[in-house]
C-alpha positions in Angstrom: -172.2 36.0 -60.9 -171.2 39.1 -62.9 -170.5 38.1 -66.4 -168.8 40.3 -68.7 -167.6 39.7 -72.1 -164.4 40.6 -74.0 -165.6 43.7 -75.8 -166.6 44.9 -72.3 -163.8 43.8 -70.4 -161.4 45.7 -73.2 -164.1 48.7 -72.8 -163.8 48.7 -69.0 -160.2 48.3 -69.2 -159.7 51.5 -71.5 -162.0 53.6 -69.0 -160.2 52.3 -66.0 -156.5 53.6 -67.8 -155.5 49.9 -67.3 -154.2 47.0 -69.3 -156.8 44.3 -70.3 -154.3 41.8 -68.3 -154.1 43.8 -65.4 -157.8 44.4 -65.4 -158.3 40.2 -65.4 -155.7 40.0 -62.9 -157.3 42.3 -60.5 -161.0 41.6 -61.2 -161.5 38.5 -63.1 -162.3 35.0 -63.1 -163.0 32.4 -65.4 -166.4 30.3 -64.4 -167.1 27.3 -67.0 -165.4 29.2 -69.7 -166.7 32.8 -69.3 -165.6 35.8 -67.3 -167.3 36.6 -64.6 -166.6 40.1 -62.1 -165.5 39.4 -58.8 -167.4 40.3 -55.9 -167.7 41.3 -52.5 -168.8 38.8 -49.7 -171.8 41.3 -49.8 -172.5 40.6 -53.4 -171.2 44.3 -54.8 -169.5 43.9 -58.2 -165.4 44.5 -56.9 -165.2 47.3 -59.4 -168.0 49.6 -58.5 -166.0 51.5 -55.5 -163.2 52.1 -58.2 -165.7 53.6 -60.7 -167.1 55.6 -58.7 
C-alpha cells in the first residue's frame, strides 16, 4: 500500500492540473479509512508514469 493523506492528495492534484475528485477517481482507494495509491500488478505506484 501507498498511503497518501489529504494535504498530499490536494498537493498532487494541483501539480497534476486536476481536480481533487478526479484525482480520487482515477487513482484512489479507501483501505480501512485511509487513502491509499493504486498500483500496478508489478507494485509501481499508478501515478508515477504520469509524473514523469
Amino acid at each position: 500500500m501507498i498511503w497518501i493523506d489529504k494535504k498530499e492528495i490536494k498537493e498532487t492534484s494541483s501539480f497534476m492540473y486536476i481536480t481533487q475528485d478526479i484525482f480520487a477517481k482515477l487513482y484512489l482507494r479507501i483501505v480501512n479509512g485511509r487513502f491509499s495509491l493504486l498500483e500496478h500488478n508489478n507494485g509501481d505506484c499508478c501515478i508515477c508514469s504520469v509524473i514523469r
